[in-house]
N, C-alpha and C positions, 0 to 999 in steps of 0.2 A: 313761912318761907320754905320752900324745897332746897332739895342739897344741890338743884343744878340753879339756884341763886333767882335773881329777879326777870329773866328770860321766857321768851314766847317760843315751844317747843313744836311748834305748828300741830297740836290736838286740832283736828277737824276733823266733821261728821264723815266724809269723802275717807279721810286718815282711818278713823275707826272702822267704819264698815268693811274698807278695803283689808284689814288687818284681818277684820273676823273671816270672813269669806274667805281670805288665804289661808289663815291658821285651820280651818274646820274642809277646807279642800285639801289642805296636807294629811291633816290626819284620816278623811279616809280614804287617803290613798297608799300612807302606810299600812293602815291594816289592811288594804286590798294586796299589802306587798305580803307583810305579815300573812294572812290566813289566804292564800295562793287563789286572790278572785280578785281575777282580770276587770269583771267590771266594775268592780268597788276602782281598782287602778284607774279607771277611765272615768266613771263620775268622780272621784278625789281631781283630776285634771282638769274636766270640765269647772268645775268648783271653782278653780285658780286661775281661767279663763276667764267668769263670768264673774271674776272679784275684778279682774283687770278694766273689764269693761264697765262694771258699775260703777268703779271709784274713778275713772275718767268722767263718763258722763257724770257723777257727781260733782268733779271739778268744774266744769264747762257749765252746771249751773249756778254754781257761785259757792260750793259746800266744800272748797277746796280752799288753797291758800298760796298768795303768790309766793317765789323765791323771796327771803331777806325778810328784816323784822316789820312784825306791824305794831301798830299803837296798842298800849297795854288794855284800851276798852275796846279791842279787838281779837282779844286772847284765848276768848271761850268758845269751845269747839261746837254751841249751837249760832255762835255769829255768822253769818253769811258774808260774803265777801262783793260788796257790789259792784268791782271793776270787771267779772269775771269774762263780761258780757264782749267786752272789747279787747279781751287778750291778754297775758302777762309775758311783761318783759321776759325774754329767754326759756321762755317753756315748750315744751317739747310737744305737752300734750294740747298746751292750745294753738302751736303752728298745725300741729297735725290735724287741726279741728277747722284750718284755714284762720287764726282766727290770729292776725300779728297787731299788736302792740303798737301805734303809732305817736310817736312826739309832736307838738305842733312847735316852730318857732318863727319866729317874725325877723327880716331880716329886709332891713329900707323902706318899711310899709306893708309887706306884700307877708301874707299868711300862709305855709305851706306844709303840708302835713310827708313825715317821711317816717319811713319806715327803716327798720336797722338792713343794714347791706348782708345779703348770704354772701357764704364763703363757695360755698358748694352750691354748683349750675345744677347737679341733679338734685338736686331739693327746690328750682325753680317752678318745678313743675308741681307741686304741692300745694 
């Protein structure tokens, strides 16, 4: 048992890579601060760029993890997450990807599929 108890800390592949590719675009971008070279500064940036962008698109193929707990044989960060495909609740990175989350529910018969209501008109256009 870990000291943070019986809990799903969301480790996933998306998590890790994203991590490494920031931590190793920081550092050399400090030593591009460190040892006065501009382009060490500019690939260390680049670096932290293309961590952003690889641990999205990792998410968006299912190597990510939705908000809130999942089932404990879902724990381990080579599980895939199969709902990825169709969006997760309240996420940022899969509205941006177009990709929302819809409820179905039945209401006198009739089957309708809705989507959560934006608050904000300029994110209609998204």
């Amino acid at each position: 048992m870990s000291a943070h108890g019986h809990v799903d800390l969301g480790h996933t592949l998306a998590g890790w890579t994203g991590t490494a590719l920031t931590g190793l675009g920081s550092a050399v971008a400090g030593a591009g601060i460190c040892l006065d070279r501009s382009w060490a500064l500019w690939l260390g940036s680049a670096l932290v760029v293309l961590a952003t962008a690889t641990t999205w698109t990792l998410h968006l193929a299912g190597w990510g993890k939705p908000s809130g707990p999942r089932p404990a044989h879902q724990w381990d960060w080579r599980v895939r997450d199969t709902t990825a495909r169709h969006g997760h609740p309240d996420c940022l990175g899969c509205r941006l990807a177009g990709r929302r989350a819809t409820t179905t529910t039945a209401t006198k018969g009739k089957t309708t599929d809705r989507t959560r209501p934006r608050t904000d008109p300029a994110l209609d256009s998204l």
